[in-house]
N, CA, C and O atoms as a GROMACS GRO file, in nm:
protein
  556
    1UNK      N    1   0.690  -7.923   8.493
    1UNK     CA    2   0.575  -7.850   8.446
    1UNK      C    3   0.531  -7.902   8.309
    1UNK      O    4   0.418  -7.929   8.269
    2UNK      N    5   0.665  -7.909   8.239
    2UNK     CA    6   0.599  -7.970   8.055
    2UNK      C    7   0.550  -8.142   8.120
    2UNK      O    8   0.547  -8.224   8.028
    3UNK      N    9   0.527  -8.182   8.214
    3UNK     CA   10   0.512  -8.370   8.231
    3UNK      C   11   0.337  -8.311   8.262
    3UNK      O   12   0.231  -8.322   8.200
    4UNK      N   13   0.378  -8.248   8.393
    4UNK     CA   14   0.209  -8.201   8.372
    4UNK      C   15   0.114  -8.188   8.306
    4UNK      O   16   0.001  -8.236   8.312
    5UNK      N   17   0.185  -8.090   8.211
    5UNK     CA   18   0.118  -8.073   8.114
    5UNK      C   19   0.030  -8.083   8.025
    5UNK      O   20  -0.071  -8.024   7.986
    6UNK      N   21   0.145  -8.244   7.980
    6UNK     CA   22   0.091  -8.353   7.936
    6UNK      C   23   0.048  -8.402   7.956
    6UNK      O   24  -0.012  -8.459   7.865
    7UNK      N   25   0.017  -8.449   8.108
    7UNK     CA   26  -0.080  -8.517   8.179
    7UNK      C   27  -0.225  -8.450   8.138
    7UNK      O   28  -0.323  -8.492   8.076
    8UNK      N   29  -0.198  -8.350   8.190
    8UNK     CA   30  -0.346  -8.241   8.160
    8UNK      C   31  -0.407  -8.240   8.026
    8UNK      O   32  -0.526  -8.224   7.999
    9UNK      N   33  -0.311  -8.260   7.949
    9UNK     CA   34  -0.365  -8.238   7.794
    9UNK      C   35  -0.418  -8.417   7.781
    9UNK      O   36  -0.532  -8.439   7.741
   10UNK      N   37  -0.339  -8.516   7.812
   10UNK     CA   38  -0.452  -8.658   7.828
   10UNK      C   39  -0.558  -8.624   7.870
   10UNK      O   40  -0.661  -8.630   7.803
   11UNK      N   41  -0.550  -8.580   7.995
   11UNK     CA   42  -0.710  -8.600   8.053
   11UNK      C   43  -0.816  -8.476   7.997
   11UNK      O   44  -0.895  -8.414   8.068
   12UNK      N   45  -0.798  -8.462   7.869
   12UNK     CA   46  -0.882  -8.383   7.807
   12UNK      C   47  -1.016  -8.459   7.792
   12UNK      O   48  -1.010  -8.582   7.785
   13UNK      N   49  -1.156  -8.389   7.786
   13UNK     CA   50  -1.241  -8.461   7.779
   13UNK      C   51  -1.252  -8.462   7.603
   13UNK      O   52  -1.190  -8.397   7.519
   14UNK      N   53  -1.397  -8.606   7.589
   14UNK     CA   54  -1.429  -8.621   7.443
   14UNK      C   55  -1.432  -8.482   7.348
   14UNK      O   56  -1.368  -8.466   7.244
   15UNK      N   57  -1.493  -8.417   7.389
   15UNK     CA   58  -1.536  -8.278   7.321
   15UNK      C   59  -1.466  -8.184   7.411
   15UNK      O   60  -1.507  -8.207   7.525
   16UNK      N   61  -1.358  -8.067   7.412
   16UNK     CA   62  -1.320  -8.031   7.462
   16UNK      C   63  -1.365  -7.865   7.398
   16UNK      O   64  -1.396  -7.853   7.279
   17UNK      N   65  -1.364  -7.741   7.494
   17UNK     CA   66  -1.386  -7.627   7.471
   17UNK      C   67  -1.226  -7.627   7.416
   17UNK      O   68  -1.127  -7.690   7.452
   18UNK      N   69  -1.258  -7.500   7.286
   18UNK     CA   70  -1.111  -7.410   7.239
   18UNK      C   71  -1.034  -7.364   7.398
   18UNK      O   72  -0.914  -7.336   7.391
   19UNK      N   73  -1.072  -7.360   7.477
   19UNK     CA   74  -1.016  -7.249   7.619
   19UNK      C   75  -1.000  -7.382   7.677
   19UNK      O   76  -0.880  -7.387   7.707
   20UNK      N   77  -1.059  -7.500   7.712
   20UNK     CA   78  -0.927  -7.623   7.751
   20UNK      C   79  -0.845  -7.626   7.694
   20UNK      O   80  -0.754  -7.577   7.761
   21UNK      N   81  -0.800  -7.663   7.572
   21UNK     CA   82  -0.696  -7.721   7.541
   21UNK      C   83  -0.600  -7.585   7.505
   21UNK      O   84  -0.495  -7.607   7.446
   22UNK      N   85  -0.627  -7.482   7.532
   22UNK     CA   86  -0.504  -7.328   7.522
   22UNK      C   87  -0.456  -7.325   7.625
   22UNK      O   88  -0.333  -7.315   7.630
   23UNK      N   89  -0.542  -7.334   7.763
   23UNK     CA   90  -0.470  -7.292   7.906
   23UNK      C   91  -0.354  -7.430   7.897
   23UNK      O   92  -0.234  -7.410   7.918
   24UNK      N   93  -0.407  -7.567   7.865
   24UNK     CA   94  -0.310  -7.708   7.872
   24UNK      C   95  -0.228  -7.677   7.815
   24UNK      O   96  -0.125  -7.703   7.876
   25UNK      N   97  -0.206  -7.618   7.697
   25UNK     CA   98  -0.121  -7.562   7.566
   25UNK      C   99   0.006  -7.527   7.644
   25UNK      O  100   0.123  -7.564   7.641
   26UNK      N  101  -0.077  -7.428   7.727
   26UNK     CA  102   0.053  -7.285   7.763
   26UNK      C  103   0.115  -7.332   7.880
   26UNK      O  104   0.235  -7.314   7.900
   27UNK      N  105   0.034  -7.399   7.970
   27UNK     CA  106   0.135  -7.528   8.026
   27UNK      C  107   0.262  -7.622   8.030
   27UNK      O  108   0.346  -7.639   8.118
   28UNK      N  109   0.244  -7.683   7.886
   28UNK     CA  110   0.321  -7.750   7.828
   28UNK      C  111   0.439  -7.632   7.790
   28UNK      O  112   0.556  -7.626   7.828
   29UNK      N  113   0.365  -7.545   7.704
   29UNK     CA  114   0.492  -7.441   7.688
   29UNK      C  115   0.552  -7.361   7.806
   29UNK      O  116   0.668  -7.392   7.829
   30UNK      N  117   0.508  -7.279   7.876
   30UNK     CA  118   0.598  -7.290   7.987
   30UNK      C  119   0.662  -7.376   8.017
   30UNK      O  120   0.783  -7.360   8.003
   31UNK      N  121   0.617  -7.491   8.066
   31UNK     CA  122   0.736  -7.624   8.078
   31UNK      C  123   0.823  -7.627   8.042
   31UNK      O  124   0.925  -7.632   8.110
   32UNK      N  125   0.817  -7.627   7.892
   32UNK     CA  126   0.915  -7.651   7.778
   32UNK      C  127   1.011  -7.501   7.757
   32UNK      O  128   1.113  -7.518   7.690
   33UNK      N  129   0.983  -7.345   7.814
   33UNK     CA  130   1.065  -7.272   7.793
   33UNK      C  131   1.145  -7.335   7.906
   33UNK      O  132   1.260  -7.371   7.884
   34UNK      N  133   1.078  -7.354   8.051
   34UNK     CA  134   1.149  -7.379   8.159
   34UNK      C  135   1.296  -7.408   8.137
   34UNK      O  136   1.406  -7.353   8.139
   35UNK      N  137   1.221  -7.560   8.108
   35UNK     CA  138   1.389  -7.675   8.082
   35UNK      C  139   1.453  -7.623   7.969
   35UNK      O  140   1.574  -7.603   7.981
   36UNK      N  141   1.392  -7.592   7.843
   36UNK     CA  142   1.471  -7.580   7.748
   36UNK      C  143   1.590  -7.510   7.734
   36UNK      O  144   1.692  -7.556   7.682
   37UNK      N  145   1.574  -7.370   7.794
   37UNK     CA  146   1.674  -7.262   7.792
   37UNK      C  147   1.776  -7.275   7.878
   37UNK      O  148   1.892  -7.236   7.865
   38UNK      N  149   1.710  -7.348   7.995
   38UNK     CA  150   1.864  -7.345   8.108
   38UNK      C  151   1.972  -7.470   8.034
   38UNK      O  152   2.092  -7.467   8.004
   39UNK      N  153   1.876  -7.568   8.025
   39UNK     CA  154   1.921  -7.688   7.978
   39UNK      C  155   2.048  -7.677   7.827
   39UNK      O  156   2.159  -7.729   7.820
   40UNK      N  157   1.995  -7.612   7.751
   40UNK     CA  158   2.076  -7.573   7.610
   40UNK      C  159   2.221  -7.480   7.644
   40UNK      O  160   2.330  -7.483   7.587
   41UNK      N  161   2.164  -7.381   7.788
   41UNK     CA  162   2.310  -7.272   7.776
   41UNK      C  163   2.365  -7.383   7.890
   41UNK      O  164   2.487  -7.399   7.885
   42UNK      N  165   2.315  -7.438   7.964
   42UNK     CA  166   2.439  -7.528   8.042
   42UNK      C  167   2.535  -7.642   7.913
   42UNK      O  168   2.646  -7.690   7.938
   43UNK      N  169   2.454  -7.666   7.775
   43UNK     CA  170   2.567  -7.765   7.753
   43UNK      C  171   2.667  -7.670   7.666
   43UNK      O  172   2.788  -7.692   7.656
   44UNK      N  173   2.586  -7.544   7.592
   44UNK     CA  174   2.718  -7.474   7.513
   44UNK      C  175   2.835  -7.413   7.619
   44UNK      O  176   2.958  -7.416   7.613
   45UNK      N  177   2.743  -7.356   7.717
   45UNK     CA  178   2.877  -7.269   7.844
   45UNK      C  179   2.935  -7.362   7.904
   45UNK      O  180   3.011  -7.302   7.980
   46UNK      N  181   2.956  -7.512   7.927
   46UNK     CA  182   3.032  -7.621   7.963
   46UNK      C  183   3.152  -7.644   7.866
   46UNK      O  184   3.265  -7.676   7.901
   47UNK      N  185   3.115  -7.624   7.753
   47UNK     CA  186   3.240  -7.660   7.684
   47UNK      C  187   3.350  -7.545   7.654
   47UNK      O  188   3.318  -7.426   7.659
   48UNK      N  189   3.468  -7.582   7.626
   48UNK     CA  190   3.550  -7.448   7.583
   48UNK      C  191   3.496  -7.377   7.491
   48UNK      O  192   3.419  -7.424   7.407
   49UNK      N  193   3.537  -7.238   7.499
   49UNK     CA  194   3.486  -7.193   7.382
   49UNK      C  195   3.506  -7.214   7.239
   49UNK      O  196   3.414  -7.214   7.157
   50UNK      N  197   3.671  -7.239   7.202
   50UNK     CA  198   3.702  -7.305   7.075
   50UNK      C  199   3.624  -7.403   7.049
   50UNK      O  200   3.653  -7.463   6.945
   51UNK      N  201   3.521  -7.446   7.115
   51UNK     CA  202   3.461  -7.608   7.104
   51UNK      C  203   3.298  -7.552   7.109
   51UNK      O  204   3.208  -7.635   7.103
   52UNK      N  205   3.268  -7.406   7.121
   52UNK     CA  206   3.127  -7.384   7.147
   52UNK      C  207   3.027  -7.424   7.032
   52UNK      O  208   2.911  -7.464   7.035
   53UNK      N  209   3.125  -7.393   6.919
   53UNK     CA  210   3.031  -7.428   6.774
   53UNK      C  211   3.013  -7.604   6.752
   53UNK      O  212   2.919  -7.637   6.680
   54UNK      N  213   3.090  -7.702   6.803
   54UNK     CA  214   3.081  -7.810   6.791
   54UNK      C  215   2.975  -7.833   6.871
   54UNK      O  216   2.888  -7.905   6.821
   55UNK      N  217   2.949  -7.781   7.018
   55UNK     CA  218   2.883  -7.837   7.090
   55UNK      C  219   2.721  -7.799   7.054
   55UNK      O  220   2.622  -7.862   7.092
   56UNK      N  221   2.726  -7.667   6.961
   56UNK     CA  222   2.573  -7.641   6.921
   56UNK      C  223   2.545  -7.712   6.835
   56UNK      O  224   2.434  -7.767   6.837
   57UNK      N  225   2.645  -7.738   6.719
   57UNK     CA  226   2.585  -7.863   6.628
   57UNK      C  227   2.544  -7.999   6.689
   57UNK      O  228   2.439  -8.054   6.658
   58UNK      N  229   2.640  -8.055   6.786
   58UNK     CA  230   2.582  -8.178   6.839
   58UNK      C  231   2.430  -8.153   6.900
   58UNK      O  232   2.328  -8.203   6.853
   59UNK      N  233   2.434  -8.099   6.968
   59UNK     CA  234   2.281  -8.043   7.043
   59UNK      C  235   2.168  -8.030   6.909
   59UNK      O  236   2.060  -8.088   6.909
   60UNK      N  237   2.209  -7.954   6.812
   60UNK     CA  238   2.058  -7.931   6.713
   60UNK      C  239   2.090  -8.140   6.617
   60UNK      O  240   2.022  -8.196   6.531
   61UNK      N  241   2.196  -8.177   6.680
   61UNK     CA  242   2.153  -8.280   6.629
   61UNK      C  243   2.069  -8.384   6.704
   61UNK      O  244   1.980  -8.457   6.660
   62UNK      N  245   2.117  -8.373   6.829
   62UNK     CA  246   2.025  -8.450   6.905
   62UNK      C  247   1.915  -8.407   6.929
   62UNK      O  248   1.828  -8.487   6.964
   63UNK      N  249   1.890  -8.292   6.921
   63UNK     CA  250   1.719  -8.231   6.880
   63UNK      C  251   1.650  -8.264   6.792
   63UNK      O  252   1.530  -8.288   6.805
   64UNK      N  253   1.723  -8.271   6.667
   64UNK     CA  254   1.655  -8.358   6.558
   64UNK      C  255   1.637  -8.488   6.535
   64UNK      O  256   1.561  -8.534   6.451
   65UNK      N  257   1.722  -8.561   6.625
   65UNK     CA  258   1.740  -8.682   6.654
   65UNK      C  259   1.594  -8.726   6.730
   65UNK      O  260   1.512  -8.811   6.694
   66UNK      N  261   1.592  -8.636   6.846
   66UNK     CA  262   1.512  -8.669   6.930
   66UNK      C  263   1.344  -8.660   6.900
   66UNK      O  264   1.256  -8.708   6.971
   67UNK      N  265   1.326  -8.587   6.778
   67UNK     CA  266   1.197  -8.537   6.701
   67UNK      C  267   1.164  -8.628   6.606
   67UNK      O  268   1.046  -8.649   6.579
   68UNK      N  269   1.269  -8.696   6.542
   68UNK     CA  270   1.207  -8.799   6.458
   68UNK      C  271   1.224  -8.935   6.500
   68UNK      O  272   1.197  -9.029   6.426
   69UNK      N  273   1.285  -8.953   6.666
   69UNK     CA  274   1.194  -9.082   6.687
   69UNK      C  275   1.088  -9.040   6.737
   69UNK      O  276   1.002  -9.112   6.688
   70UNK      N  277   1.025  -8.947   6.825
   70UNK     CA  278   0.947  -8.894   6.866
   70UNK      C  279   0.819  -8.939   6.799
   70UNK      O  280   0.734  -9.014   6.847
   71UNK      N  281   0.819  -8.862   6.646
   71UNK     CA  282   0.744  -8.862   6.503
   71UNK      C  283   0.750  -9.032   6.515
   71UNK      O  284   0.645  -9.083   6.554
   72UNK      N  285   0.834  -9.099   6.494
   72UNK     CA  286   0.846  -9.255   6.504
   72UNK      C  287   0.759  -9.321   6.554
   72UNK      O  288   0.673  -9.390   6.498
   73UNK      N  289   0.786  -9.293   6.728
   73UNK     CA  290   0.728  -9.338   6.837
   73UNK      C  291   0.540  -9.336   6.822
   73UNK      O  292   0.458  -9.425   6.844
   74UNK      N  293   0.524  -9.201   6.780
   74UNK     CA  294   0.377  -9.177   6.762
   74UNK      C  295   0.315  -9.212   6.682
   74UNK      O  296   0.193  -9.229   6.693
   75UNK      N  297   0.395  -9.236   6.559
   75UNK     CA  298   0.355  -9.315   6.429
   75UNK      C  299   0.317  -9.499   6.478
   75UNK      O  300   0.218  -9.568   6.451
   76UNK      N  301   0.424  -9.527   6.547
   76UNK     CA  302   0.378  -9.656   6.572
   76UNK      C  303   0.271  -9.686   6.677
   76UNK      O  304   0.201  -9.786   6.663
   77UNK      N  305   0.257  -9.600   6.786
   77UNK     CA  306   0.122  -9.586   6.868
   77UNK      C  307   0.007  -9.584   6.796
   77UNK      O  308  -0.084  -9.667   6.785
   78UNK      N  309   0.026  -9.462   6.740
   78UNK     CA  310  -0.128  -9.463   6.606
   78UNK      C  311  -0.158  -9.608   6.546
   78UNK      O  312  -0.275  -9.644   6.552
   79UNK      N  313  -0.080  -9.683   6.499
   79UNK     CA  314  -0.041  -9.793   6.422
   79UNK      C  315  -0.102  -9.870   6.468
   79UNK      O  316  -0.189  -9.932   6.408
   80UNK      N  317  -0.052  -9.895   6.658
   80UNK     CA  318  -0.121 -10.016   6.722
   80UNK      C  319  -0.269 -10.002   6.761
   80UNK      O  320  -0.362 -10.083   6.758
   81UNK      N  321  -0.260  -9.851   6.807
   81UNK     CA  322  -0.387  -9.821   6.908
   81UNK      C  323  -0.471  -9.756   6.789
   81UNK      O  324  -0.590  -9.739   6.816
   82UNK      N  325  -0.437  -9.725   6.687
   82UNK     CA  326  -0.548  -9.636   6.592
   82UNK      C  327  -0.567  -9.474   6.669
   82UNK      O  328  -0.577  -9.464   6.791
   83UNK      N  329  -0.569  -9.369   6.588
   83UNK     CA  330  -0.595  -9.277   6.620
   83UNK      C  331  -0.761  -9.231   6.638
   83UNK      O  332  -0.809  -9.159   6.726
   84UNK      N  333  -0.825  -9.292   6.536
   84UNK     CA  334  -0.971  -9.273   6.615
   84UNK      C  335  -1.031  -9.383   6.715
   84UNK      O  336  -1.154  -9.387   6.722
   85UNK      N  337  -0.993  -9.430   6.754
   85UNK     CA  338  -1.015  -9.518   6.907
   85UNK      C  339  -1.007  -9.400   7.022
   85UNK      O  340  -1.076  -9.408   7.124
   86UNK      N  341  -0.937  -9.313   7.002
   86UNK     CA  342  -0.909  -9.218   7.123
   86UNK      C  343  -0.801  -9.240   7.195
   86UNK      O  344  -0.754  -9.144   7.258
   87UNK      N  345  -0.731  -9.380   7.204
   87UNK     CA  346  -0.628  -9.450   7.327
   87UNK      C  347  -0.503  -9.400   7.251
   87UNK      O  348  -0.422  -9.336   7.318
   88UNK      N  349  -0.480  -9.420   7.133
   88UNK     CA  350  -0.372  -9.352   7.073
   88UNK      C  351  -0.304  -9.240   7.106
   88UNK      O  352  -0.183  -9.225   7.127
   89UNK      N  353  -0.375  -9.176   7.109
   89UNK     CA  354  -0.330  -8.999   7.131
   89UNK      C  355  -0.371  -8.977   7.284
   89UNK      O  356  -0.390  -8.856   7.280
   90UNK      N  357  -0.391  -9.006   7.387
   90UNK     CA  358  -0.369  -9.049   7.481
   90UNK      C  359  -0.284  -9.119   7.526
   90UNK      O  360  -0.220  -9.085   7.626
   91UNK      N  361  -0.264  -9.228   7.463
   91UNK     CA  362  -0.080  -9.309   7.544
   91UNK      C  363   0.028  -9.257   7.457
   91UNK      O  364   0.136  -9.315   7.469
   92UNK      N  365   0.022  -9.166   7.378
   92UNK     CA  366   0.128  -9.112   7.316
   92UNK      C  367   0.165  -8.985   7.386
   92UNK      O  368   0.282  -8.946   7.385
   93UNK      N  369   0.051  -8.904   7.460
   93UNK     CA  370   0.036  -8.819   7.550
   93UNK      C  371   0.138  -8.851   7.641
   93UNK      O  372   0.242  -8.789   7.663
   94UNK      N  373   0.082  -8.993   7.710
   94UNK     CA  374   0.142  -9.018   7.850
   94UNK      C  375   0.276  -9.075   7.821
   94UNK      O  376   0.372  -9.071   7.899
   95UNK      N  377   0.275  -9.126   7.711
   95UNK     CA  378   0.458  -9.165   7.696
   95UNK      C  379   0.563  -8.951   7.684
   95UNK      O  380   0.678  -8.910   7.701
   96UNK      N  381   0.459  -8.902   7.656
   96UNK     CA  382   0.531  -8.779   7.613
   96UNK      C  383   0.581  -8.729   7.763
   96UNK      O  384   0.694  -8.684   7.785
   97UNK      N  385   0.472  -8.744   7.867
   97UNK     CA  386   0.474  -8.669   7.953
   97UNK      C  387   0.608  -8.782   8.042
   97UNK      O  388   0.682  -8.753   8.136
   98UNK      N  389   0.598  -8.888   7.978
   98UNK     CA  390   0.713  -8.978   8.125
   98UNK      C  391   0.823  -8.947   8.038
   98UNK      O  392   0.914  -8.973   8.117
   99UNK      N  393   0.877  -8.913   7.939
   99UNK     CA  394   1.017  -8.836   7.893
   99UNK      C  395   1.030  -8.761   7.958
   99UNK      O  396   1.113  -8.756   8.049
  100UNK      N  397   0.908  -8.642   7.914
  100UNK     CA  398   0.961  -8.531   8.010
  100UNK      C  399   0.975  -8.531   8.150
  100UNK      O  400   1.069  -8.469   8.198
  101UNK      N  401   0.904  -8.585   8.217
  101UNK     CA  402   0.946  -8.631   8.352
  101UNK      C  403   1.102  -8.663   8.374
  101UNK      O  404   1.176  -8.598   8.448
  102UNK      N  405   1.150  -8.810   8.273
  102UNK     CA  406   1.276  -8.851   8.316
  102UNK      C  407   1.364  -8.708   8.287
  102UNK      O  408   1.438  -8.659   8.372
  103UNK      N  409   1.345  -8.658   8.174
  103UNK     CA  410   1.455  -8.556   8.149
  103UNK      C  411   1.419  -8.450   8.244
  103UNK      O  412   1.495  -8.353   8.236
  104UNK      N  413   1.318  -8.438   8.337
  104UNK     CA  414   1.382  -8.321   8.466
  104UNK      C  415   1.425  -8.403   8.521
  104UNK      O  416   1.535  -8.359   8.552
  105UNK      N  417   1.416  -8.524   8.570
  105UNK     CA  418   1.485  -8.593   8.655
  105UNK      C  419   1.626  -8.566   8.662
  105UNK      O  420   1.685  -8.508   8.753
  106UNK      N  421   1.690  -8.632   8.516
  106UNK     CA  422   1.786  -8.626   8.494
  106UNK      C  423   1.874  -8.465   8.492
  106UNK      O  424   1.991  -8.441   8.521
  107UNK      N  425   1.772  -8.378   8.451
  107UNK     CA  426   1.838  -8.239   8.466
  107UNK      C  427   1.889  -8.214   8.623
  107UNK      O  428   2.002  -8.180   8.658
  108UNK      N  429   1.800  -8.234   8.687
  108UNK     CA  430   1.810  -8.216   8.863
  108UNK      C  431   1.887  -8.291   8.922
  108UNK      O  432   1.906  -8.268   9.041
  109UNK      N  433   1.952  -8.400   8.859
  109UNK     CA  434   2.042  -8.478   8.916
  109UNK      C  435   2.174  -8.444   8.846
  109UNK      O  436   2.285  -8.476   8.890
  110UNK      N  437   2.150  -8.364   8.715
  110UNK     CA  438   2.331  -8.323   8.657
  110UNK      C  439   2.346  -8.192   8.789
  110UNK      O  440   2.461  -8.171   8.827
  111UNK      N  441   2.262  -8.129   8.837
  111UNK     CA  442   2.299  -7.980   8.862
  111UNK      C  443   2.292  -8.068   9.050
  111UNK      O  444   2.225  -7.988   9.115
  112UNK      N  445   2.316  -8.141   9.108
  112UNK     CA  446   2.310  -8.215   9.225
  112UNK      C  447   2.424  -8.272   9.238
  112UNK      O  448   2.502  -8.328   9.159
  113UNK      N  449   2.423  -8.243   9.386
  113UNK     CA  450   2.579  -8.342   9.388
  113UNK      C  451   2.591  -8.464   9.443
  113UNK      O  452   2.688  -8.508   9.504
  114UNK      N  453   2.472  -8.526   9.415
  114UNK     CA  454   2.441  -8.673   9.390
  114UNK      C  455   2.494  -8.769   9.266
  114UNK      O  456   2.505  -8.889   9.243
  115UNK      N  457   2.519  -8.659   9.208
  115UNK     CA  458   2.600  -8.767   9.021
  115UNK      C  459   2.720  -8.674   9.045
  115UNK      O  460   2.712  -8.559   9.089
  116UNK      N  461   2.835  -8.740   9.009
  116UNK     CA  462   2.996  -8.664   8.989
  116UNK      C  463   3.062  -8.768   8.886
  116UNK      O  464   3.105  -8.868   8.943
  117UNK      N  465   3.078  -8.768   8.768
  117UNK     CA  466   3.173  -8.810   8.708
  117UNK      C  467   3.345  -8.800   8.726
  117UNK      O  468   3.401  -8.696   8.692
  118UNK      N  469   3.429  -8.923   8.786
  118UNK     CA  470   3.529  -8.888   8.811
  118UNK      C  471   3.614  -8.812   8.716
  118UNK      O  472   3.621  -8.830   8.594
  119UNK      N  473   3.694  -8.705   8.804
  119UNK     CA  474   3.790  -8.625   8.668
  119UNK      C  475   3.721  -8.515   8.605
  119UNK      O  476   3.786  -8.432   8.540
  120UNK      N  477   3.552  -8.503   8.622
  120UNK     CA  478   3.535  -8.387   8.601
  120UNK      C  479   3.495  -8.284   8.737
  120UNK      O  480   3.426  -8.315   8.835
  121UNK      N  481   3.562  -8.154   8.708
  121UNK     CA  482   3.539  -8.078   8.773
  121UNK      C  483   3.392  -7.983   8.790
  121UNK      O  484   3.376  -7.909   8.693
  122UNK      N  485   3.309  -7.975   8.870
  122UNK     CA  486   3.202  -7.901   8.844
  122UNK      C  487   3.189  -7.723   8.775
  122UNK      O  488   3.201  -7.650   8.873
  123UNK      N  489   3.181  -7.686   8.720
  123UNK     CA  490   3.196  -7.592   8.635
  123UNK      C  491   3.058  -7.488   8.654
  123UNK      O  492   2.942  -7.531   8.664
  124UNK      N  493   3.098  -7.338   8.656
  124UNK     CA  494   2.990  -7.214   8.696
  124UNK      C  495   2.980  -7.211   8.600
  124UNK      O  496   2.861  -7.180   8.607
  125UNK      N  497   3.012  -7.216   8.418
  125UNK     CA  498   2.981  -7.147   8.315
  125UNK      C  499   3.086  -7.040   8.265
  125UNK      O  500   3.192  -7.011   8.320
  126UNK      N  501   3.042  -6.998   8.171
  126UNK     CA  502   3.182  -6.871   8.140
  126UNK      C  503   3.265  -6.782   8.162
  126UNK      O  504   3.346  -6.719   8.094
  127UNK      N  505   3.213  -6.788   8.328
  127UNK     CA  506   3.311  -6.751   8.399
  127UNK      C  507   3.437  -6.805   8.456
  127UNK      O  508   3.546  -6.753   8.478
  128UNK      N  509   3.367  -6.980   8.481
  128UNK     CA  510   3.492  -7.038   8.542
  128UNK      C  511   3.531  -7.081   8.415
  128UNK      O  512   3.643  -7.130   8.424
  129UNK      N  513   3.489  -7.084   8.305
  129UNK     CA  514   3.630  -7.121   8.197
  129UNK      C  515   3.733  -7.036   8.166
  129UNK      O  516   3.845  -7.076   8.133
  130UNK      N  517   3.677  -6.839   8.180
  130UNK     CA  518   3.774  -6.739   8.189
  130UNK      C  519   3.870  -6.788   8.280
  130UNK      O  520   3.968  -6.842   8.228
  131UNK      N  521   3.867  -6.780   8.430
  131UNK     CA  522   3.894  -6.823   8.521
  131UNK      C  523   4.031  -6.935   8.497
  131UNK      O  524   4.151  -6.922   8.524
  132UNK      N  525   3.967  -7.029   8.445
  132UNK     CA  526   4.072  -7.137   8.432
  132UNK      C  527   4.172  -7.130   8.304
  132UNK      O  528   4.267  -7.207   8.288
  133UNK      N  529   4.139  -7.030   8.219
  133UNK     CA  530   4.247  -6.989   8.120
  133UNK      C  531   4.364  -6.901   8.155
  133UNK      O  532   4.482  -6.908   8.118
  134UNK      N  533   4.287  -6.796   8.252
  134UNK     CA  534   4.377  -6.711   8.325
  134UNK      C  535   4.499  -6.824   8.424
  134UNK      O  536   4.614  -6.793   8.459
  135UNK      N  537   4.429  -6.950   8.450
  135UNK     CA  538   4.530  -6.964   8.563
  135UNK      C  539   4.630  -7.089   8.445
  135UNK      O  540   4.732  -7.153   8.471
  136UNK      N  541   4.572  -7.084   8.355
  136UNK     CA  542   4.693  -7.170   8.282
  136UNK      C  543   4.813  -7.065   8.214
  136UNK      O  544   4.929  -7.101   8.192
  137UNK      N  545   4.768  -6.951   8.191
  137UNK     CA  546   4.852  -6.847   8.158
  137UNK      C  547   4.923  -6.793   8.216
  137UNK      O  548   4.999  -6.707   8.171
  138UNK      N  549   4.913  -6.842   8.364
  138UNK     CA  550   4.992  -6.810   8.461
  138UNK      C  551   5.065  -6.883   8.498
  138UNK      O  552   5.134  -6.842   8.592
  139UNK      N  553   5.094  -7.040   8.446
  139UNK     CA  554   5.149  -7.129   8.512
  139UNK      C  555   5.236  -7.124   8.374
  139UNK      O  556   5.331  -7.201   8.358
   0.00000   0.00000   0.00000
């Protein structure tokens, strides 16, 4: 939904009404609650819990990571294509929207049992880590 989005928000026309570019807006944001929320509690509820605070710092780092090449990326588009040409902010659009694309891809293929990393076990979340503490306490 956020690739769409983006698509939609490219194909904005020259002069666009305030009410195009809000409905494209809320698009993109839906999208972006979509993936965001499932995506964030699958990587903290994957890890142990003694390990939950490590795993939120890594995550707001690769969030920040991921925002200032982002900022990068668009900086150097502007650079080549110029921002008043129009093509700029348009192929920065469409590079936005083929991330987001790959990263549902890639989301839909961690939660598929088409990818298995050997040695790991597939995991429900905080339940099966209760689960698997109970059965080491038993052994």
């Amino acid at each position: 939904m956020l690739s769409s989005g983006f698509v939609l928000l490219a194909a904005l026309p020259a002069q666009p009404h305030a009410a195009d570019i809000v409905w494209r807006m809320m698009v993109c944001g839906f999208g972006f609650g979509f993936f965001g929320s499932p995506n964030n509690r699958a990587i903290v509820t994957s890890t142990p819990r003694e390990r939950s605070g490590g795993a939120g710092a890594i995550q707001s780092t690769a969030r920040l990571l991921g925002q200032t090449v982002g900022s990068a990326l668009v900086a150097l588009i502007f650079g080549f294509a110029g921002p008043s040409s129009g093509t700029g902010p348009t192929v920065a659009i469409l590079l936005a929207a083929g991330f987001a694309a790959l990263a549902a891809v890639l989301s839909v293929l961690r939660t598929s049992r088409f990818v298995r990393f050997p040695g790991s076990p597939r995991r429900a979340g905080p339940a099966a880590a209760d689960e698997q503490e109970r059965q080491a306490a038993a052994k």
